[in-house]
ZAMARGU-4260 file (C-alpha; in steps of 0.2 Angstrom, whole numbers, plus 5000, padded with zeros to 4 digits):
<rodrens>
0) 4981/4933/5212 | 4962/4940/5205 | 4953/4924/5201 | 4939/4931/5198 | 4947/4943/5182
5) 4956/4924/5177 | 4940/4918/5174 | 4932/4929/5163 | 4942/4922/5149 | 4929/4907/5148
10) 4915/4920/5146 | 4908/4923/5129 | 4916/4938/5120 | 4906/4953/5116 | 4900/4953/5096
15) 4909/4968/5093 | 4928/4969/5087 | 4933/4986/5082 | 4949/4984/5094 | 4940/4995/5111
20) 4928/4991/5123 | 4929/4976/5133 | 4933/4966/5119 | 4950/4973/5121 | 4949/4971/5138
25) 4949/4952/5137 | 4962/4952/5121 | 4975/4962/5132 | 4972/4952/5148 | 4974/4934/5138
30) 4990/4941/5132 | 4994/4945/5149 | 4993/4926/5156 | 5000/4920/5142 | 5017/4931/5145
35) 5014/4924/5163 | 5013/4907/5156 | 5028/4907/5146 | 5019/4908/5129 | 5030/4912/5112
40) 5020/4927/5101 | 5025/4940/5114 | 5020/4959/5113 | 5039/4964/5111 | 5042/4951/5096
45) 5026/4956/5087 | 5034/4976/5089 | 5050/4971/5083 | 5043/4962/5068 | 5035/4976/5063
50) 5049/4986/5065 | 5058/4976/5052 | 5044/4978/5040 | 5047/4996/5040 | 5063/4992/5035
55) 5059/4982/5021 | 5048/4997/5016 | 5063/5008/5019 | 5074/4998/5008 | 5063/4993/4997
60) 5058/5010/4990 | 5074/5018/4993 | 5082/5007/4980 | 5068/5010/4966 | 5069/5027/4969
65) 5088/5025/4966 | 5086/5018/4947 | 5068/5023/4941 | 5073/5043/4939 | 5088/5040/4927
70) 5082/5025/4917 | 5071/5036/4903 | 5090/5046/4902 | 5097/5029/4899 | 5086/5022/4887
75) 5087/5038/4874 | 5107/5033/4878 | 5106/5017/4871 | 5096/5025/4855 | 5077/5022/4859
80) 5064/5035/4853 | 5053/5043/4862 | 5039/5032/4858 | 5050/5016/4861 | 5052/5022/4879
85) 5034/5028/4880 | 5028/5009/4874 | 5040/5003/4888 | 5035/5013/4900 | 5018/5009/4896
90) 5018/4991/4897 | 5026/4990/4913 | 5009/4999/4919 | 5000/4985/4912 | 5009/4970/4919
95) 5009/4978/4935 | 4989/4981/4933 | 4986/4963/4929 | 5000/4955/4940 | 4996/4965/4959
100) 4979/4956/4961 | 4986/4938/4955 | 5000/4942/4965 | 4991/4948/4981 | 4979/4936/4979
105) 4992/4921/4978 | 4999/4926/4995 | 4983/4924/5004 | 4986/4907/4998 | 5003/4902/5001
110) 5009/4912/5014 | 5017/4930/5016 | 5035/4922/5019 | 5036/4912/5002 | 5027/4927/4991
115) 5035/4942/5000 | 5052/4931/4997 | 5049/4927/4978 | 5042/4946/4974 | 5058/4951/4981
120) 5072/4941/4973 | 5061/4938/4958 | 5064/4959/4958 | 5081/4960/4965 | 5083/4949/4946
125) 5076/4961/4936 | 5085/4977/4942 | 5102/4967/4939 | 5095/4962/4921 | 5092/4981/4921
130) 5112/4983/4926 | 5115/4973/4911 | 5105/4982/4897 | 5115/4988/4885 | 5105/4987/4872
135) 5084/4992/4870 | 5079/4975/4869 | 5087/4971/4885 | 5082/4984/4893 | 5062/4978/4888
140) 5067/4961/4894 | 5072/4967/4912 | 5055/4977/4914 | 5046/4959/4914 | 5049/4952/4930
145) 5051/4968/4938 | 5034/4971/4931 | 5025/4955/4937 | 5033/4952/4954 | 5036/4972/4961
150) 5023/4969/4973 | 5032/4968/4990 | 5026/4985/4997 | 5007/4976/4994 | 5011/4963/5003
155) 5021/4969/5020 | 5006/4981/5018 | 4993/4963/5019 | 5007/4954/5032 | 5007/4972/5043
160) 4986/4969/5042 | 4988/4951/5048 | 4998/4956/5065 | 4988/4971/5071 | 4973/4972/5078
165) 4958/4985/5067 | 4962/4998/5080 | 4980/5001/5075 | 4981/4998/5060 | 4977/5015/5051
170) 4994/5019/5065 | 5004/5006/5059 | 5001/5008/5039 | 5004/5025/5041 | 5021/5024/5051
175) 5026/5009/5035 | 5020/5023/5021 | 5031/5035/5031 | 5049/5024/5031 | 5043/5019/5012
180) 5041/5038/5009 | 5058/5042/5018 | 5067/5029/5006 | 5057/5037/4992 | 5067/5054/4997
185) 5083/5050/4999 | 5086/5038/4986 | 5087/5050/4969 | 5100/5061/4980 | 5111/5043/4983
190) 5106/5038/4961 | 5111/5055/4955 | 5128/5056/4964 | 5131/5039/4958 | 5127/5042/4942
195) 5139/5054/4938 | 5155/5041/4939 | 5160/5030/4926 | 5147/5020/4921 | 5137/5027/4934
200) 5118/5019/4928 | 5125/5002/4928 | 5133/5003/4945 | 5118/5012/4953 | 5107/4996/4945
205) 5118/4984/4954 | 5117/4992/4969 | 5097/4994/4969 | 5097/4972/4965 | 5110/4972/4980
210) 5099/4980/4990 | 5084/4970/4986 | 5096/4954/4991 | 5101/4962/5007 | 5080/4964/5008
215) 5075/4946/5005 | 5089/4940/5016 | 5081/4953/5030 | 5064/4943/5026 | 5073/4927/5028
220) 5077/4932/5045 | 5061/4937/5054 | 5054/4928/5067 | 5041/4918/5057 | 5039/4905/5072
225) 5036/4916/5084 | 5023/4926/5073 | 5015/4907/5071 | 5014/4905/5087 | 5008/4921/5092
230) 4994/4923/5077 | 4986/4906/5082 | 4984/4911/5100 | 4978/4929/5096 | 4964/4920/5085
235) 4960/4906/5097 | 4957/4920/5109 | 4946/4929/5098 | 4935/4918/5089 | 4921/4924/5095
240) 4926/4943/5093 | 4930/4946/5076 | 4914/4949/5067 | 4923/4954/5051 | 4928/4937/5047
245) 4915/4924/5041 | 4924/4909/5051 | 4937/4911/5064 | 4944/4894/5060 | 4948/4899/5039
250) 4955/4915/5047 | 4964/4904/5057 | 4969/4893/5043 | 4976/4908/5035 | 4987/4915/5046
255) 4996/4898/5049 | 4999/4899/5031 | 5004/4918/5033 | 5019/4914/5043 | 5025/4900/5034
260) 5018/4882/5042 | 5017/4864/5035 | 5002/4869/5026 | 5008/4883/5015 | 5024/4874/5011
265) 5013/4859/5005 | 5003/4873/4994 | 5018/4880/4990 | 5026/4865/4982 | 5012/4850/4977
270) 4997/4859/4971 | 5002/4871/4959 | 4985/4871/4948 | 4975/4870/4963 | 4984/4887/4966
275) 4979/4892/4951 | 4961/4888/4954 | 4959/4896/4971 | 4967/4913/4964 | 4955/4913/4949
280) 4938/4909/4962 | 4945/4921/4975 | 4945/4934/4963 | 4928/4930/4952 | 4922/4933/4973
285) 4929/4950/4973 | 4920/4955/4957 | 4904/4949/4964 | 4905/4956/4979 | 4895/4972/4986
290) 4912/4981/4987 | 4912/4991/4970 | 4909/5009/4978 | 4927/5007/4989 | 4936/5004/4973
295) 4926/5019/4965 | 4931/5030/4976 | 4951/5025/4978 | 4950/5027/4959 | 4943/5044/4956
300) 4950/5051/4972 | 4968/5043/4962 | 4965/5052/4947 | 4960/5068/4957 | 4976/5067/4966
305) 4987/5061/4950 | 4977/5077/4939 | 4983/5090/4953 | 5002/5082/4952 | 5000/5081/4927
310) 5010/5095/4921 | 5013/5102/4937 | 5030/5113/4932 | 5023/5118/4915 | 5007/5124/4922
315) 5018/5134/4938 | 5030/5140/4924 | 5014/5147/4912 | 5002/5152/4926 | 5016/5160/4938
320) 5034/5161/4928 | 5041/5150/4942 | 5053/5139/4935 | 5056/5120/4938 | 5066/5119/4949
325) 5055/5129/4961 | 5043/5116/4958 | 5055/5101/4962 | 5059/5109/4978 | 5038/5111/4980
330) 5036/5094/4978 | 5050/5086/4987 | 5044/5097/5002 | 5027/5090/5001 | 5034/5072/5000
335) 5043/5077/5017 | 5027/5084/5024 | 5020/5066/5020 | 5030/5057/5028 | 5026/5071/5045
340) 5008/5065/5041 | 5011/5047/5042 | 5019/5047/5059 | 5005/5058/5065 | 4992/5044/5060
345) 4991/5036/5078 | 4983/5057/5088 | 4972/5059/5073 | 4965/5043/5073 | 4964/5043/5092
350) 4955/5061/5089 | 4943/5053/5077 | 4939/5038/5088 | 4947/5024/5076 | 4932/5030/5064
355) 4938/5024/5048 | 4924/5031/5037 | 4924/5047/5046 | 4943/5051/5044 | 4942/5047/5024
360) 4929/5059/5021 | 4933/5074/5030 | 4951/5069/5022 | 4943/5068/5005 | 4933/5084/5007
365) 4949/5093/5012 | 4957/5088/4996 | 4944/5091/4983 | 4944/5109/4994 | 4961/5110/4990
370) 4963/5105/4973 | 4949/5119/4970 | 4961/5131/4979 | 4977/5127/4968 | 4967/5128/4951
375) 4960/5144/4957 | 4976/5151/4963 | 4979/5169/4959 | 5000/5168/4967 | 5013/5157/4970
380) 5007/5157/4991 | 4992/5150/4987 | 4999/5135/4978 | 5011/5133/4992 | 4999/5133/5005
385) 4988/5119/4994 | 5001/5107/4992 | 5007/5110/5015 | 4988/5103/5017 | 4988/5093/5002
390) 5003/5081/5008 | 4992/5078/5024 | 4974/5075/5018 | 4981/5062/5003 | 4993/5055/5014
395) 4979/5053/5029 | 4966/5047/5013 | 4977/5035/5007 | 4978/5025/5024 | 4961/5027/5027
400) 4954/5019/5011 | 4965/5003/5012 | 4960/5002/5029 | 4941/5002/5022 | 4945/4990/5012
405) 4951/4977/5024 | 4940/4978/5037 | 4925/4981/5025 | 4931/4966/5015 | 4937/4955/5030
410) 4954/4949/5035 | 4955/4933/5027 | 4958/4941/5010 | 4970/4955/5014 | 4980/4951/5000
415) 4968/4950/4986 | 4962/4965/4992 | 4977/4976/4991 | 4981/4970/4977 | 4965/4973/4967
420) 4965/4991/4976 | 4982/4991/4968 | 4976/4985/4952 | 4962/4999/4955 | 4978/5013/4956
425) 4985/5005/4941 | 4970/5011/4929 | 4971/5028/4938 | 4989/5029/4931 | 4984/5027/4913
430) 4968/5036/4912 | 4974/5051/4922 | 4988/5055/4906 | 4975/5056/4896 | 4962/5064/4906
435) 4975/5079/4909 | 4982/5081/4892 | 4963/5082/4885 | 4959/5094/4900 | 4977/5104/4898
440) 4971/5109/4878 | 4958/5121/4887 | 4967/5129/4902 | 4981/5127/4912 | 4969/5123/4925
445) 4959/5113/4915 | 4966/5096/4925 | 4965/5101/4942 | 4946/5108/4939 | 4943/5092/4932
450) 4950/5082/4947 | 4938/5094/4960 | 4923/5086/4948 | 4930/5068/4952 | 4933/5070/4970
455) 4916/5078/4973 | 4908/5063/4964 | 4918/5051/4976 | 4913/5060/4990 | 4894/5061/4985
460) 4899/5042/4984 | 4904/5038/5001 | 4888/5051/5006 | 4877/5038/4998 | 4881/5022/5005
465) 4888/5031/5024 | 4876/5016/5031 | 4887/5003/5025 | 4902/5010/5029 | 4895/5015/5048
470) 4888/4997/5049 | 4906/4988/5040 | 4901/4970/5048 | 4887/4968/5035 | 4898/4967/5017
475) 4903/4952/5013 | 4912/4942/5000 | 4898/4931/4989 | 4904/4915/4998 | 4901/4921/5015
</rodrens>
């Protein structure tokens, strides 16, 4: 009906893909004649696959959150020490440092499908192990696989990254964050009650591996094909668009083996060591590459964040002479405030103009701002009203840096990238313990104070190198 507009699909693409412009101009009016043509990979199939995503999310977390706050309860049960379930506890932290980037990285390789699947039942086996312990040692075993493979939220968050375009993705991880956090809330209300009928830890155990089942079996059913279909036209229509990626036809390359085609299946099953090989070299790239400063900055902002949330009801209790369970109700009210902040993602970014770089450190700033006005707190209000703004800005900041990370990164290695960022988390987790127990001998405010010193350093970090981030084409991985 308007030759003319048909014809501008043979016309080279501008150089910029940030997802606006004309750029998306020509992306929506491909998809367009594609629909009129009959093509698979429609608009609606790619929503409701995201949809489903959230609902692994959901599940996913809502079953953790079912087991993970009575097992240090059932552990002293079966006659382990403190230190026994501290060393526990403690390896399970390194396995899941080491693991998230082997693991994150292997899905780039042999497609989302096969590694989301395996992460999932591979999990959904340790929690039944878990339903099984009745002794310490059992209870050490089912830790293992639970430790290596519990990496599906990293990955849906890498598949969630391979269907969007740059301009909705902060939107999208955020919604996924927000159904994950949802889970996160309602499943130690569902554990607890279970926990108070006969043999109630066991049962709940069984239930969380059910659920994992009922996840994988979720996976199973997704429309793979269509995505297929859908991905290859979306990067055949853009090859000329996406600056972030070095070569349109390895992004290509990838996303087939994202959803599951001939060639991932043949990695999958007849090149295990070449596996092995690829994993190891994408990773030695990572660690060359020019991307040390976003990893600096997830990791003090982490610790920041983790140093406000270390002791936090024996500090209320001594500072205030609240008691805990007014701090249980503070914090649950901030997890629900978080999952507010998630769904609010797509007006802020909108506000902000999809600047990435822009969102994380005024989101940063008001954090450190924040944390300063908790330690300095002089009542109760004061705390409350740190941690209503606190839920937004860390829940905004986390989005924001992952989103830095992929588009700074590129596409093509989605997967190892979460899961080094991941891995980056992971040290947070153990240096933070220490950080506030050292700090916590001075003051009760001695861990927040600290964690103001580490987010002012990150953001004098992303102050210094605000050219790169504005300019985000220009980083690269060594081999590019």
């Amino acid at each position: 009906m308007f030759p003319p507009r048909r014809r501008q699909r043979a016309c080279p693409a501008p150089p910029a893909a940030t997802g606006r412009g004309p750029g998306a101009a020509v992306g929506r009016m491909e998809e367009e004649e594609d629909e009129e043509d009959g093509g698979q990979g429609s608009p609606a199939a790619s929503v409701r696959f995201v949809r489903c995503l959230y609902v692994v999310g959901f599940l996913d977390l809502f079953g953790v959150s079912m087991v993970v706050p009575l097992m240090n309860l059932h552990i002293k049960s079966l006659g382990a020490s403190h230190t026994v379930a501290g060393i526990i506890g403690s390896l399970y932290g390194i396995m899941q440092l080491f693991s998230s980037t082997l693991v994150g990285c292997w899905s780039d390789i042999v497609g989302r499908q096969y590694s989301l699947l395996a992460c999932i039942l591979l999990s959904a086996l340790g929690y039944f192990l878990l339903g099984t312990s009745t002794s310490v040692f059992l209870f050490a075993i089912s830790r293992v696989p639970v430790g290596i493979f519990k990496h599906t939220l990293s990955i849906s968050k890498a598949l969630l990254s391979d269907l969007v375009s740059e301009r909705d993705r902060p939107l999208v991880m955020g919604r996924f964050n927000a159904a994950s956090s949802v889970g996160f809330i309602l499943g130690p209300v569902v554990g607890g009650y279970l926990t108070e009928l006969e043999d109630g830890f066991y049962r709940t155990a069984f239930i969380c591996a059910s659920i994992f089942l009922m996840n994988a079996g979720l996976v199973w059913m997704l429309p793979w094909s269509e995505e297929s279909t859908g991905n290859r036209e979306h990067q055949q229509g853009n090859k000329g668009m996406d600056r972030f990626s070095a070569k349109a036809n390895h992004d290509l390359h990838l996303k087939s083996a994202t959803s599951g085609g001939a060639l991932a299946s043949n990695s999958l099953f007849r090149s295990p060591w070449i596996q092995v090989a690829t994993v190891l070299k994408r990773i030695k790239e990572i660690a060359c590459s020019d991307l040390w400063d976003i990893f600096l900055v997830r990791l003090l902002m982490s610790v920041a964040i983790l140093l406000y949330y270390s002791n936090f009801s024996l500090a209320l209790e001594e500072r205030f002479g609240v008691k805990p369970l007014f701090a249980g109700y503070l914090m649950s009210y901030s997890s629900a405030l978080g999952v507010l902040a998630g769904c609010l993602l797509g007006p802020i970014t909108r506000f902000y103009q999809y600047n990435t770089y822009r969102m994380l450190l005024h989101s940063s700033s008001l954090t450190c701002m924040l944390i300063l006005l908790y330690a300095s707190a002089l009542s109760i209000w004061m705390v409350i009203l740190s941690s209503t703004f606190l839920a937004f800005s860390t829940t905004i900041g986390r989005t924001c840096i992952i989103d830095l990370e992929l588009t700074i990164g590129g596409n093509e290695a989605s997967g190892t990238l979460l899961g080094v960022g991941q891995s980056v988390t992971s040290v947070g987790r153990i240096v933070a313990p220490l950080l506030s127990g050292v700090a916590q001998e001075f003051s009760p405010c001695g861990p927040p104070s600290l964690g103001v010193v580490l987010a002012l350093v990150a953001i004098l970090i992303m102050n210094v190198n605000k050219q790169k981030y504005r300019s985000r084409g220009n980083v690269k991985l060594k081999k590019q």
